[in-house]
C-alpha positions as CSV (number, residue, x, y, z in Angstrom):
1,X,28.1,-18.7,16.5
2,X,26.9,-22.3,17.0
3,X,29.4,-23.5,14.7
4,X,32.0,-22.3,17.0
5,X,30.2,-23.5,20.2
6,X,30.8,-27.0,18.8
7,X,34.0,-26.2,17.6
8,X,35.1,-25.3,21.2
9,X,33.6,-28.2,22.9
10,X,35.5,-30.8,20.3
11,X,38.9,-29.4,21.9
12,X,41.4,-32.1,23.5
13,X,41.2,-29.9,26.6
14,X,44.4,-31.6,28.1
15,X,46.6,-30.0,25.7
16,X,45.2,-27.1,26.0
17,X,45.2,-26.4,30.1
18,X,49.2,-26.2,30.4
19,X,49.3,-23.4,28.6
20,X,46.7,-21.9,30.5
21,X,48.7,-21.7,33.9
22,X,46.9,-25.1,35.1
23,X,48.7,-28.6,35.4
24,X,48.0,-31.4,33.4
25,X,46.2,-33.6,36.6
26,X,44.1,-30.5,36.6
27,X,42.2,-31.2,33.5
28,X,39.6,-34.0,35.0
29,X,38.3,-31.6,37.4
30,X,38.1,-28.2,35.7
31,X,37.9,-29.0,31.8
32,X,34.1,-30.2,31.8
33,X,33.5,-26.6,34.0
34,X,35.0,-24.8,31.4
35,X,33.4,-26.0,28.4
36,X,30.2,-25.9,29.8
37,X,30.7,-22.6,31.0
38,X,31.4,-21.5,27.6
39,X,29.2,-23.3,25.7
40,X,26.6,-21.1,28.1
41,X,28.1,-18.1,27.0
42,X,28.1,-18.5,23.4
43,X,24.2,-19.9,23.4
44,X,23.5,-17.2,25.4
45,X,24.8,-14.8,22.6
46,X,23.2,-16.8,20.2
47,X,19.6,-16.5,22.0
48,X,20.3,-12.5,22.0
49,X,21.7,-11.5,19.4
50,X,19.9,-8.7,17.2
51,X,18.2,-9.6,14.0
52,X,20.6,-8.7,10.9
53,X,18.3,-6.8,8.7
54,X,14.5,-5.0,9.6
55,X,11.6,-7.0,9.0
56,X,9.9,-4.1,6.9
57,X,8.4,-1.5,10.4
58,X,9.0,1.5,7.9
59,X,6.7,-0.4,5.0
60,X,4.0,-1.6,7.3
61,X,3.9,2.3,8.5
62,X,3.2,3.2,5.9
63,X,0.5,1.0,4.2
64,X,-1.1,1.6,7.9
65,X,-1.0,5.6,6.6
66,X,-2.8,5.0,3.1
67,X,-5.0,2.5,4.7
68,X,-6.4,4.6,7.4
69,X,-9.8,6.5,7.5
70,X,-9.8,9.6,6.2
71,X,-11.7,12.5,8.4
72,X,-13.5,14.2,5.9
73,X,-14.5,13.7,2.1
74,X,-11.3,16.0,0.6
75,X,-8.9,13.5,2.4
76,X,-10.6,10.7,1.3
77,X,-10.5,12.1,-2.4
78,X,-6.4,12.6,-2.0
79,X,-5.9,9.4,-0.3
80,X,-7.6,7.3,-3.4
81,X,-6.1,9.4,-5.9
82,X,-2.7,9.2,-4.5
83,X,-3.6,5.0,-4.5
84,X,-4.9,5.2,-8.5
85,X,-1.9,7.3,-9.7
86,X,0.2,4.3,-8.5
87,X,-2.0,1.8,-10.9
88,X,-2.5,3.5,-13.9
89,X,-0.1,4.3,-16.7
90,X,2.0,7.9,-16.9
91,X,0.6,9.4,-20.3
92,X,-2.9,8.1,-20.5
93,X,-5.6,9.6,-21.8
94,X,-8.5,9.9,-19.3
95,X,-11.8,11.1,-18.1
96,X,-13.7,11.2,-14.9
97,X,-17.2,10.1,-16.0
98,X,-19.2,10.8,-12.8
99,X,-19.5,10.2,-8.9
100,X,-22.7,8.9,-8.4
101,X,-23.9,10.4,-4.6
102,X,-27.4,11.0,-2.8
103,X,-25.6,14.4,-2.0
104,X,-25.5,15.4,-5.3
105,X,-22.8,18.2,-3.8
106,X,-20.7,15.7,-2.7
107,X,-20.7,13.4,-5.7
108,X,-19.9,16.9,-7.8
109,X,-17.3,18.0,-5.6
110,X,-15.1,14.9,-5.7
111,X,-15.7,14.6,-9.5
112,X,-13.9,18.0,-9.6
113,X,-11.0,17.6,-7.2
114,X,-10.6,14.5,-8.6
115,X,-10.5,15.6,-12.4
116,X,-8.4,18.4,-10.6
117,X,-5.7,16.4,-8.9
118,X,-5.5,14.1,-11.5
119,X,-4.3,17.4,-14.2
120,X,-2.3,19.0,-11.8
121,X,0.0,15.6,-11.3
122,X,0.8,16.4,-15.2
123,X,1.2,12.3,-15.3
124,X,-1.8,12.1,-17.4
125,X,-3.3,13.5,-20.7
126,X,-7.1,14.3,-19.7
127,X,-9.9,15.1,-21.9
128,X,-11.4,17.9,-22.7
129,X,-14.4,18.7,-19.9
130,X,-15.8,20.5,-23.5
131,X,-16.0,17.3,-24.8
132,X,-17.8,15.5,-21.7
133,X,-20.5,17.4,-21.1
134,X,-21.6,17.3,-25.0
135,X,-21.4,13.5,-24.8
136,X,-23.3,13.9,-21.2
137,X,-25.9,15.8,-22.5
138,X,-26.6,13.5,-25.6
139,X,-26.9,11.0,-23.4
140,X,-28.8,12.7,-20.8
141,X,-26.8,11.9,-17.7
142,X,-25.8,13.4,-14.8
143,X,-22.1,13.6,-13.2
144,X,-23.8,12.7,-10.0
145,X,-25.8,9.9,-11.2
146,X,-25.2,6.3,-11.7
147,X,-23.1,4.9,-14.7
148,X,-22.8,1.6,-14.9
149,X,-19.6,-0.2,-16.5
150,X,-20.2,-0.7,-20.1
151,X,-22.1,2.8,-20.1
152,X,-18.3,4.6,-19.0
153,X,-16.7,2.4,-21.5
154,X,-18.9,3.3,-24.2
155,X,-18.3,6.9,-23.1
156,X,-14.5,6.7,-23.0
157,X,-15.0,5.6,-26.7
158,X,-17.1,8.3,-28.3
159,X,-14.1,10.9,-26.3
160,X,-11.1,9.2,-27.5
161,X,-10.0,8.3,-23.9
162,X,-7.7,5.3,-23.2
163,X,-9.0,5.3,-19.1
164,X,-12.5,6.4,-17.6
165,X,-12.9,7.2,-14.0
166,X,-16.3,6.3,-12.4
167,X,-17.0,6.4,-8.5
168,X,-19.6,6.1,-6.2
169,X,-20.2,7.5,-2.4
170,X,-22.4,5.1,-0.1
171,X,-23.5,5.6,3.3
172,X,-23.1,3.4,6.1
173,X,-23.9,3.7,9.3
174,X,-22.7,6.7,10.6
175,X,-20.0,7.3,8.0
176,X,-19.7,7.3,3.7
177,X,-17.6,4.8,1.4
178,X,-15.9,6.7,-1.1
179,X,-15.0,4.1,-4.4
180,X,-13.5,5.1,-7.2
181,X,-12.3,2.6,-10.6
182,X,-10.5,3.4,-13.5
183,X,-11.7,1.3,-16.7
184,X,-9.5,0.0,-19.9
185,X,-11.6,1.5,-22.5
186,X,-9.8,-1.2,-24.8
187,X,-10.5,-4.3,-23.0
188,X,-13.8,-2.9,-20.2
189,X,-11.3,-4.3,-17.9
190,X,-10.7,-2.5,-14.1
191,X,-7.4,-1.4,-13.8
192,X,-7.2,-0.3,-10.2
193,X,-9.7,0.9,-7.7
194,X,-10.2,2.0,-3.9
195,X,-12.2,2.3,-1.1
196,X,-12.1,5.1,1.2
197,X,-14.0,5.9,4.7
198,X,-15.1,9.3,5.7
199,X,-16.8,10.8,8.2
200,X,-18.3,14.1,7.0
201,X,-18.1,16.3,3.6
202,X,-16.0,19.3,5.1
C-alpha cells in the first residue's frame, strides 16, 4: 500500500486532469489538493489495516491452561502427567519409584494415579509393581519416602526399566508443590519434569 501512495504522488497530474472533466489551467490549483488528499487516504489504510496472520492467542491459551494451579492434588497429578507424556519416549519401559510426602496418603495416592495414568495411556511399557516392591523391600524403602537420584537409577537397573519416575510433594505456605522427574536409567540424566500447585488433597 505505500508503494502505491508513492506511485500516485509521482503522477504528471496535468495530463491526467482533462480526462477527469477539469481544464488544463485547473491543475495548479487543485492537483496538490488531490494528491494530498489521497495520499491521506491510502496512509490511513495503511495505519489500519488488520494484521495478516494471528500472533499465536490460541497457543498462549493454552500454555496459560497447563500452567495454571491446579485445585486439588488429583488435578495436579493429571496436569503433570499430561506435561511428562509429552517429554518422554512412546514405548519406554518405566517405573514410578516413589512420591516422597509428609502425608504419607498423599505421597501414596499420586504414586498410584500416577503409575495408573501412565498404563492406561498404553504409550508406555511399565514394570511389573511385583517386581518393585521385592526390590523396595531389599532395600528397605518406602514409596512415600525420600529417593534420592542415583538411588532411582540404581533401582531402574536392578528392574530392567529404561525411565524411573520419582516425585516429591512440599508445602508452602498455605498450599503443596507437586514435582515429579523422569530419569534416563542409561545416562542418570533428567528427561523432563514439572511443578504443580495445589491447594488441598481432595
Amino acid at each position: 500500500m505505500r508503494r502505491v501512495s508513492y506511485l500516485f504522488l509521482s503522477l504528471d497530474m496535468s495530463k491526467i486532469m482533462p480526462y477527469m472533466g477539469f481544464p488544463r489551467n485547473f491543475f495548479p490549483f487543485s492537483a496538490l489538493f488531490l494528491s494530498g488528499l489521497m495520499a491521506w487516504v491510502l496512509s490511513a489504510c495503511i495505519s489500519t489495516g488488520v494484521p495478516d496472520a494471528p500472533i499465536g492467542g490460541a497457543e498462549i491459551l493454552q500454555d496459560a491452561a497447563l500452567l495454571a494451579d491446579a485445585d486439588t492434588l488429583p488435578d495436579a497429578v493429571r496436569e503433570s502427567y499430561a506435561l511428562l507424556s509429552k517429554d518422554l519416549k512412546d514405548g519406554s519401559r518405566m517405573a514410578v519409584i516413589s512420591v516422597a510426602s509428609e502425608d504419607i496418603a498423599e505421597g501414596e495416592f499420586t504414586l498410584e494415579e500416577l503409575n495408573l495414568l501412565l498404563v492406561n495411556s498404553k504409550k508406555f511399557r511399565m514394570v511389573d509393581r511385583r517386581s518393585l516392591d521385592a526390590i523396595r523391600a531389599e532395600q528397605n524403602f518406602q514409596l512415600s519416602g525420600e529417593v534420592d537420584d542415583d538411588t532411582a537409577v540404581s533401582i531402574g537397573h536392578l528392574i530392567g526399566a529404561e525411565m524411573v519416575i520419582t516425585g516429591s510433594i512440599t508445602p508452602y505456605g498455605t498450599a503443596k508443590y507437586l514435582r515429579i522427574k523422569a530419569l534416563d536409567v542409561e545416562t542418570g540424566e533428567i528427561r523432563a519434569m514439572t511443578s504443580q500447585r495445589y491447594n488441598r488433597f481432595l
